[in-house]
DRENKOLNU-680982 format. One record per residue: residue number from 1; x, y, z of N, C-alpha, C in turn; residue in one letter. Coordinates in Angstrom, 3 decimals, decimal comma, m for minus. Layout:
<atom n="NUM" n_east="X" n_north="Y" n_up="Z" ca_east="X" ca_north="Y" ca_up="Z" c_east="X" c_north="Y" c_up="Z" res="A"/>
...
This chain:
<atom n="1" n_east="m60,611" n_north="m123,834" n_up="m59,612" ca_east="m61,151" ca_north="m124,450" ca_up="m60,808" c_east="m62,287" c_north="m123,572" c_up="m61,346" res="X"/>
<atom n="2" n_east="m62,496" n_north="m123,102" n_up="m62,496" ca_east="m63,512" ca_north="m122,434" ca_up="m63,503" c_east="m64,580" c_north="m123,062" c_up="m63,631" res="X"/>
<atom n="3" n_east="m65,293" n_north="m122,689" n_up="m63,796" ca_east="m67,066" ca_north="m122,985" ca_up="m63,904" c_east="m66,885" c_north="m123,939" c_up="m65,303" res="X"/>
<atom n="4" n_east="m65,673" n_north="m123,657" n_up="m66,161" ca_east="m65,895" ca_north="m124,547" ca_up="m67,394" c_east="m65,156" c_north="m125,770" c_up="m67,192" res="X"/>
<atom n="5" n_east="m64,117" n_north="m125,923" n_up="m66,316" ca_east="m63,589" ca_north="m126,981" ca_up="m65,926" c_east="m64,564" c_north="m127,682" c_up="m65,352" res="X"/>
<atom n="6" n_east="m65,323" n_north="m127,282" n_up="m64,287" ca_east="m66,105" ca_north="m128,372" ca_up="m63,895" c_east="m67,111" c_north="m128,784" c_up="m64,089" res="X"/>
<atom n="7" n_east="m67,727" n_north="m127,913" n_up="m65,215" ca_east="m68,908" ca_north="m128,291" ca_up="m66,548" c_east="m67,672" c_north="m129,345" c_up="m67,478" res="X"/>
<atom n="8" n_east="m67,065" n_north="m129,199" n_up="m67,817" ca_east="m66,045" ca_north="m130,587" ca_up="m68,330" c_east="m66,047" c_north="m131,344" c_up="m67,853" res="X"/>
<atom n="9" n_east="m65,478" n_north="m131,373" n_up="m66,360" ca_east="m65,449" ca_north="m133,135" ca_up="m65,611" c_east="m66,618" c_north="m133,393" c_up="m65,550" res="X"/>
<atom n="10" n_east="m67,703" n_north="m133,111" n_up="m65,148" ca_east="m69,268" ca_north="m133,329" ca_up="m64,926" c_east="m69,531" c_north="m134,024" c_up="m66,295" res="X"/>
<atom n="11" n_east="m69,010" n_north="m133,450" n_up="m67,232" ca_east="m69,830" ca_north="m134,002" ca_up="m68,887" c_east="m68,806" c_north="m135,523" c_up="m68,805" res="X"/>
<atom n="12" n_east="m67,724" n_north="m135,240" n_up="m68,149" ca_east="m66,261" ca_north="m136,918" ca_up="m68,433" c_east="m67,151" c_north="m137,825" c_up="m67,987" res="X"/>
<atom n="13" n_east="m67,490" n_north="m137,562" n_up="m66,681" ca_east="m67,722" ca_north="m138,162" ca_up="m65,445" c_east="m69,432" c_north="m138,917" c_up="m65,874" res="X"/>
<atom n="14" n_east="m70,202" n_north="m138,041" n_up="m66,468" ca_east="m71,274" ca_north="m139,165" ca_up="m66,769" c_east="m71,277" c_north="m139,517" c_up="m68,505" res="X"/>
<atom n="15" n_east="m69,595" n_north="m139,921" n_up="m68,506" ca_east="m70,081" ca_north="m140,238" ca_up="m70,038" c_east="m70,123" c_north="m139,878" c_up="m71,217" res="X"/>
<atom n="16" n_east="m70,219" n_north="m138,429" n_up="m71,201" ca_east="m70,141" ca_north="m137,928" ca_up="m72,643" c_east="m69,166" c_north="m137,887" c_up="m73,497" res="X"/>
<atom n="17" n_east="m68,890" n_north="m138,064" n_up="m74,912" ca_east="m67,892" ca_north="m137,799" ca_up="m75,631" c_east="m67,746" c_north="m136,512" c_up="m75,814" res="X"/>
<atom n="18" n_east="m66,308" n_north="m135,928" n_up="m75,313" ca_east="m65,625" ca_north="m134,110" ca_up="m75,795" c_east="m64,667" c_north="m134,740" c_up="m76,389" res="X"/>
<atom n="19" n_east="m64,964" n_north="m133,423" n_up="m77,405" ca_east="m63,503" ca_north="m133,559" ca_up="m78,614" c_east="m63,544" c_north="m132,559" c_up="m79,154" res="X"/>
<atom n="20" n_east="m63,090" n_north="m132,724" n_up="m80,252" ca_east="m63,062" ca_north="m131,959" ca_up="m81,904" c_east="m62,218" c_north="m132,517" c_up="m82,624" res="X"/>
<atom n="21" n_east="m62,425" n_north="m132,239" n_up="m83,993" ca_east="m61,798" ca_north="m133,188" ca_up="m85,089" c_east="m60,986" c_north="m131,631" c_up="m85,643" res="X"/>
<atom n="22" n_east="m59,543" n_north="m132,157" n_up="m85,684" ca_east="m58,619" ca_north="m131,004" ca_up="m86,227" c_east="m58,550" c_north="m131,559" c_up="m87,644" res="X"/>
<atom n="23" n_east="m58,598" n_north="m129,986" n_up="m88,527" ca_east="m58,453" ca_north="m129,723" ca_up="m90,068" c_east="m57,463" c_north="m128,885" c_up="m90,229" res="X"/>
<atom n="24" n_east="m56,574" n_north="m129,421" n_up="m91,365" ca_east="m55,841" ca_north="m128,713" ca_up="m91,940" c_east="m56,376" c_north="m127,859" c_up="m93,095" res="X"/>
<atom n="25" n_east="m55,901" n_north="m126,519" n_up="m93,498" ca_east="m56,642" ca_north="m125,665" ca_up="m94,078" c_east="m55,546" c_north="m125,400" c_up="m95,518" res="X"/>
<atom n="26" n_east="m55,754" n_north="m125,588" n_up="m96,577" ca_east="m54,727" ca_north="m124,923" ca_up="m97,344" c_east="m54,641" c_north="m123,156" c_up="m97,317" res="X"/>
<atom n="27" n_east="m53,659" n_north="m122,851" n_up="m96,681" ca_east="m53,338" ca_north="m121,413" ca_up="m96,651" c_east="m53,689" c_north="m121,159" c_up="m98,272" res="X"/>
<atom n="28" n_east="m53,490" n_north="m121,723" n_up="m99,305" ca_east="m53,870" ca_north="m120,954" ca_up="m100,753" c_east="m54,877" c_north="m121,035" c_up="m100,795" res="X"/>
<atom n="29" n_east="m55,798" n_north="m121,971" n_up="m101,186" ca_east="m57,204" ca_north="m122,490" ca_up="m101,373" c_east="m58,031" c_north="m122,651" c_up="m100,704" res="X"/>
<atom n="30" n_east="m57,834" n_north="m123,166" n_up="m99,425" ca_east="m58,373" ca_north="m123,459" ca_up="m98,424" c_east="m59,280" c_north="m125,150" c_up="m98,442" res="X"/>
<atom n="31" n_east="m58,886" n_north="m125,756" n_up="m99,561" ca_east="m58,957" ca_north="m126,705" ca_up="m99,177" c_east="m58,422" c_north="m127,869" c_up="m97,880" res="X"/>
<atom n="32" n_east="m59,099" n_north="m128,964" n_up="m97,508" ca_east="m58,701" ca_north="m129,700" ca_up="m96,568" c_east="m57,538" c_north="m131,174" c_up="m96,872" res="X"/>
<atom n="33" n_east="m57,834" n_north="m131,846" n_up="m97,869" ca_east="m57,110" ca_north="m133,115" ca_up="m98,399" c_east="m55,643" c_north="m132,463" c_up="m99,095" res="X"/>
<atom n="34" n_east="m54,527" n_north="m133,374" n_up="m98,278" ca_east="m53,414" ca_north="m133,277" ca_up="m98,659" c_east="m52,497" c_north="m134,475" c_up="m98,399" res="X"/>
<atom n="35" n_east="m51,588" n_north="m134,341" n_up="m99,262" ca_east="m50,620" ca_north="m135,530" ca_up="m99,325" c_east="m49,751" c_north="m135,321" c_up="m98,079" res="X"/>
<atom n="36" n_east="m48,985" n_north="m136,627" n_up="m96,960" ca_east="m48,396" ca_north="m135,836" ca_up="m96,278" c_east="m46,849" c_north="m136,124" c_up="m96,712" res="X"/>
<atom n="37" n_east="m46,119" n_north="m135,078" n_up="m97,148" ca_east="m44,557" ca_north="m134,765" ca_up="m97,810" c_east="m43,878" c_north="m135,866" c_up="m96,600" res="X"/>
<atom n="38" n_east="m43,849" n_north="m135,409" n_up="m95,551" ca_east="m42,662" ca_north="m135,780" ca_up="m94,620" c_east="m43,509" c_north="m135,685" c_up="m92,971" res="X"/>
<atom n="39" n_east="m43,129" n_north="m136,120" n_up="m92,081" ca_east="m43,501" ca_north="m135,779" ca_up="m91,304" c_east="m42,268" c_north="m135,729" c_up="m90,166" res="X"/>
<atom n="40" n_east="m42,256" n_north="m135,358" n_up="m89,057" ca_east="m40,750" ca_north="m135,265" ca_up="m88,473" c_east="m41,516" c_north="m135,078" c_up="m86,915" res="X"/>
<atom n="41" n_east="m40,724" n_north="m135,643" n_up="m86,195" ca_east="m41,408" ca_north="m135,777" ca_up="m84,164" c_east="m40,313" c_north="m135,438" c_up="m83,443" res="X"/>
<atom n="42" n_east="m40,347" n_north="m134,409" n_up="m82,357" ca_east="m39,530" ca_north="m134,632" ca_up="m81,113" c_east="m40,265" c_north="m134,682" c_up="m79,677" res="X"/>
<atom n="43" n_east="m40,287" n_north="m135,431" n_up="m78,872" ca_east="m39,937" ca_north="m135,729" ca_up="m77,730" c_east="m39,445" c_north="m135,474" c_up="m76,615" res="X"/>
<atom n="44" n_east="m39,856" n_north="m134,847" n_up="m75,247" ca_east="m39,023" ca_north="m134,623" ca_up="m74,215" c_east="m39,944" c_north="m134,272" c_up="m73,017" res="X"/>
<atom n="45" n_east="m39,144" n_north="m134,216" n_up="m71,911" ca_east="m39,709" ca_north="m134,102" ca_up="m70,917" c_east="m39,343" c_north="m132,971" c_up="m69,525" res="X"/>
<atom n="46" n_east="m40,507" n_north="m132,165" n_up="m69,585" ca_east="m40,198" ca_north="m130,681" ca_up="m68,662" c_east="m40,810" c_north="m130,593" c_up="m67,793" res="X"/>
<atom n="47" n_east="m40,294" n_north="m130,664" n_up="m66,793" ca_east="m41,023" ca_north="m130,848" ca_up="m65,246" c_east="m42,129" c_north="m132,176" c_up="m64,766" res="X"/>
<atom n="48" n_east="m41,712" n_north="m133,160" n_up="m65,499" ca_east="m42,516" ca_north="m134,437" ca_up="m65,868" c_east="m43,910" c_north="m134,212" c_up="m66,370" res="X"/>
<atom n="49" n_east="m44,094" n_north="m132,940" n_up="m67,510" ca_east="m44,650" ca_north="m132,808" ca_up="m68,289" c_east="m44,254" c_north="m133,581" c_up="m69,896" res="X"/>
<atom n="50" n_east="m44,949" n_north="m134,498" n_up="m70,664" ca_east="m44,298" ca_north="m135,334" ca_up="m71,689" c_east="m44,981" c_north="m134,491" c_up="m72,722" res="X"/>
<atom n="51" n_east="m43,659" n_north="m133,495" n_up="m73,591" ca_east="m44,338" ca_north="m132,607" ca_up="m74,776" c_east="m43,792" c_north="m133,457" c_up="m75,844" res="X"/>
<atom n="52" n_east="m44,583" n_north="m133,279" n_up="m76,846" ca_east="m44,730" ca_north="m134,262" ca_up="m78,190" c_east="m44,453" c_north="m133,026" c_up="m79,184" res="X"/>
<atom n="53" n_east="m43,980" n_north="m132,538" n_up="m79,669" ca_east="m43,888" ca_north="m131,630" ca_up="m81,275" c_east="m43,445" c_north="m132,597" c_up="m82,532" res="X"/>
<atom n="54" n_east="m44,589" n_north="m132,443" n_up="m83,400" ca_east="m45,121" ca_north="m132,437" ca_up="m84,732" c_east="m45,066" c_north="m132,000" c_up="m85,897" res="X"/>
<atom n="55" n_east="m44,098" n_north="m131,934" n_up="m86,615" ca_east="m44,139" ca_north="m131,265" ca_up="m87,989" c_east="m44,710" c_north="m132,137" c_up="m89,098" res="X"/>
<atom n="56" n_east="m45,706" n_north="m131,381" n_up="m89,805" ca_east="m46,172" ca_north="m132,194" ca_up="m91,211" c_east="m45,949" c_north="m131,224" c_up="m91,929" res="X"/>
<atom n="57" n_east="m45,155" n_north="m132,051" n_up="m92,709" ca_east="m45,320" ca_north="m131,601" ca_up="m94,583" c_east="m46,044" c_north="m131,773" c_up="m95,756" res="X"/>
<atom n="58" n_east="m46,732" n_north="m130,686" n_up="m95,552" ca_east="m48,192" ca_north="m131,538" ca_up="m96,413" c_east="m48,049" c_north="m130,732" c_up="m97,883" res="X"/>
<atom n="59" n_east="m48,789" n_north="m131,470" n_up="m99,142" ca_east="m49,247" ca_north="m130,839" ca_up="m100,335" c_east="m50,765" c_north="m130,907" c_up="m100,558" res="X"/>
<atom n="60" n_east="m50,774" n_north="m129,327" n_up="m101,291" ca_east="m52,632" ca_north="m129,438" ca_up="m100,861" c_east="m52,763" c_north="m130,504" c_up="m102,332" res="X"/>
<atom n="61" n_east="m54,010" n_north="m131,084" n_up="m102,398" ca_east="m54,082" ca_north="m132,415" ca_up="m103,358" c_east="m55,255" c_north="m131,539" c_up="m104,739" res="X"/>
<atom n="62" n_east="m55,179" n_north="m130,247" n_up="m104,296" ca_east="m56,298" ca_north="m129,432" ca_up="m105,321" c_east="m55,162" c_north="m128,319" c_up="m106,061" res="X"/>
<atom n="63" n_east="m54,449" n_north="m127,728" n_up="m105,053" ca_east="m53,574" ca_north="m126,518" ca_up="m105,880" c_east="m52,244" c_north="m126,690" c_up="m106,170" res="X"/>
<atom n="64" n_east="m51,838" n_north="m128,337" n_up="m105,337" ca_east="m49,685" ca_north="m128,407" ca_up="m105,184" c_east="m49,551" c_north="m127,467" c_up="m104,221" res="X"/>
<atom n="65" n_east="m49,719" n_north="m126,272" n_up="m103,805" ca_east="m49,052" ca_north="m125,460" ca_up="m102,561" c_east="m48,515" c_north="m126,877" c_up="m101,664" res="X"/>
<atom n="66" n_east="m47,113" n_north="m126,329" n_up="m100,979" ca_east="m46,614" ca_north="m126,896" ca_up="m99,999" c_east="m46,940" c_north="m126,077" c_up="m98,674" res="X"/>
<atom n="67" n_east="m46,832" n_north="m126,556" n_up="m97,412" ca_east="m46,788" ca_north="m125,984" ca_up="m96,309" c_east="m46,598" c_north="m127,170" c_up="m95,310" res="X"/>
<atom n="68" n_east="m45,919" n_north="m126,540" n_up="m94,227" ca_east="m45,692" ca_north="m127,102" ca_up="m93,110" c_east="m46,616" c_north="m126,815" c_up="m91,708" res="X"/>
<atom n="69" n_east="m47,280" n_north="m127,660" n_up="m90,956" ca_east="m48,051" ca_north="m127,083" ca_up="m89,895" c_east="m47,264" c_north="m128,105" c_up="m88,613" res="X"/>
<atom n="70" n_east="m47,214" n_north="m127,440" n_up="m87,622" ca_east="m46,585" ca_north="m127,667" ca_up="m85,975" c_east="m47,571" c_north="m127,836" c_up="m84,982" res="X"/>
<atom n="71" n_east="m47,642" n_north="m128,983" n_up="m84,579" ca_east="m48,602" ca_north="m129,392" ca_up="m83,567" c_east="m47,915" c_north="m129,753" c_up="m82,357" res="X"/>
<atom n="72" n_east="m48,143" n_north="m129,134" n_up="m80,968" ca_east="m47,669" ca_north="m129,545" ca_up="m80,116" c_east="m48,487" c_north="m130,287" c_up="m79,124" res="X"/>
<atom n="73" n_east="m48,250" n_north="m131,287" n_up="m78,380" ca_east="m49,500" ca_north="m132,235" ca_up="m77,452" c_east="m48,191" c_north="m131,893" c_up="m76,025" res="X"/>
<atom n="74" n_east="m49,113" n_north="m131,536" n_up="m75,121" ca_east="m48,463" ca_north="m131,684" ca_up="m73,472" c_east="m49,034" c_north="m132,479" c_up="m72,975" res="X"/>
<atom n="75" n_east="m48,791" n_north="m133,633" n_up="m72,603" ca_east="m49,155" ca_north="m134,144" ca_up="m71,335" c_east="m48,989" c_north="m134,342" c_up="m70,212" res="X"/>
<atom n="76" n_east="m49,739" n_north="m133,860" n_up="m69,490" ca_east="m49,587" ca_north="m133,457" ca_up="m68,051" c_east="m49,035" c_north="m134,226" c_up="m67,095" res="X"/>
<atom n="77" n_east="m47,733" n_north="m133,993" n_up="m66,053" ca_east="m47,720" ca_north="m135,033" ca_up="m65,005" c_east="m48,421" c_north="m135,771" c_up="m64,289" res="X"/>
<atom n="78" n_east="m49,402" n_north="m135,169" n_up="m63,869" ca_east="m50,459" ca_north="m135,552" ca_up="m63,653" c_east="m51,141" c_north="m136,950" c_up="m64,096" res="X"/>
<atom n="79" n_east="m51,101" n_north="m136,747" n_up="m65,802" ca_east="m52,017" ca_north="m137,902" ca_up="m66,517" c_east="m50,769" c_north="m138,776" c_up="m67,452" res="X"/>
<atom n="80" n_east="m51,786" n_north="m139,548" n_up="m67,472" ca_east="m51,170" ca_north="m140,981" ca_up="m68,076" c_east="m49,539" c_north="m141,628" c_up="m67,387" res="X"/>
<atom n="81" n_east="m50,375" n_north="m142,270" n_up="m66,012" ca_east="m48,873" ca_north="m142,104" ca_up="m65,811" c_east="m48,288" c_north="m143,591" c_up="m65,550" res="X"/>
<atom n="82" n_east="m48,857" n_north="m144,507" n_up="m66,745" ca_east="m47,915" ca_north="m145,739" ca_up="m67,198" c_east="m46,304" c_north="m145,312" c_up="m67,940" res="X"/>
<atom n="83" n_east="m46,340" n_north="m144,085" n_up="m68,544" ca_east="m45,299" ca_north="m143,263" ca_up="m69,312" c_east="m44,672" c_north="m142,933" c_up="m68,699" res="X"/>
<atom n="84" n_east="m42,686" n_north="m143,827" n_up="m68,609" ca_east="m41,628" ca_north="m143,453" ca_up="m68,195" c_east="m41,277" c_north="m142,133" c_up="m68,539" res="X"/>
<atom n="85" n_east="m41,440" n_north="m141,573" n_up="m68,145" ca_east="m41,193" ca_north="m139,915" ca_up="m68,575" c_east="m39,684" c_north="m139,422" c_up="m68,359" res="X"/>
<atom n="86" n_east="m38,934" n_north="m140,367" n_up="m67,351" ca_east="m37,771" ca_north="m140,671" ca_up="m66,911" c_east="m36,544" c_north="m140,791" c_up="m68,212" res="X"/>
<atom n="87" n_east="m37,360" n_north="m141,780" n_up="m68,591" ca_east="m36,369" ca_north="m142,334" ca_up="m70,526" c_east="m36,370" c_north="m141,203" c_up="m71,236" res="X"/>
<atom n="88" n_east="m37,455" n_north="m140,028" n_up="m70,926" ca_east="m37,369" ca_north="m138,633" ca_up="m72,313" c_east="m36,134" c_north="m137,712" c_up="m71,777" res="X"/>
<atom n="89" n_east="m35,606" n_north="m137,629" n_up="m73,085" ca_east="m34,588" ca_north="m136,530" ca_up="m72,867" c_east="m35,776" c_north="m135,248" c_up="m72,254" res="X"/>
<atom n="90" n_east="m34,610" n_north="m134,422" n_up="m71,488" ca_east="m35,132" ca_north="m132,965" ca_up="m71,293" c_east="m35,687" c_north="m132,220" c_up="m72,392" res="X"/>
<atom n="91" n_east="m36,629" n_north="m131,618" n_up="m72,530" ca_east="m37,109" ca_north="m130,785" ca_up="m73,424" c_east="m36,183" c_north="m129,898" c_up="m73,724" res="X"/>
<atom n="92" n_east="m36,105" n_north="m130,076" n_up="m74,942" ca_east="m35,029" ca_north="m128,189" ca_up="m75,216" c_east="m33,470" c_north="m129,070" c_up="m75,393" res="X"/>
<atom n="93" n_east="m32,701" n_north="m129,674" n_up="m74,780" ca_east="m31,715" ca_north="m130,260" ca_up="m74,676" c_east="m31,309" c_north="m131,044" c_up="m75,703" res="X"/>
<atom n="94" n_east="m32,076" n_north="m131,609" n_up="m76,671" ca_east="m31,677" ca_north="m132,573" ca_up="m77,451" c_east="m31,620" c_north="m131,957" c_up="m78,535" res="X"/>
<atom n="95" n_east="m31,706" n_north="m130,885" n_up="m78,714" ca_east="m31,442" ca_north="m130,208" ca_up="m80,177" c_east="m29,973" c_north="m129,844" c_up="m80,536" res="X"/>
């Protein structure tokens, strides 16, 4: 374990809030506020790791540019483990 991992659990462990707040950026303008077009999710599960992928279709709300941004979330076997991970198709397989 890294000196920053366990400066992390130390900060969990008495309490503190870690985060960050994710922004979308307009690749033209660089504005932040956008409409979201569509959004689209898949689901699955790799080595009883539960990966989440994310597509948004956003319009920036200052220039019209369209763009799409891909967010992926892993969650670890390890954590959260009320989640049948069993019910997710295999990752990769369901396409």
């Amino acid at each position: 374990m890294s000196n920053r991992e366990l400066s992390l659990a130390n900060a969990i462990a008495h309490g503190e809030e870690i985060g960050y707040s994710i922004f979308f950026r307009c690749e033209n303008c660089g504005y932040r506020l956008f409409h979201i077009i569509e959004v689209s999710e898949k689901k699955g599960n790799r080595s009883q790791d539960m990966i989440i992928e994310r597509t948004f279709y956003l319009k920036c709300t200052r220039c019209g540019s369209e763009e799409a941004t891909r967010v992926m979330t892993i969650v670890p076997s390890w954590s959260a483990p009320c989640i049948d991970r069993d019910k997710l198709p295999l990752w990769g397989e369901s396409e």
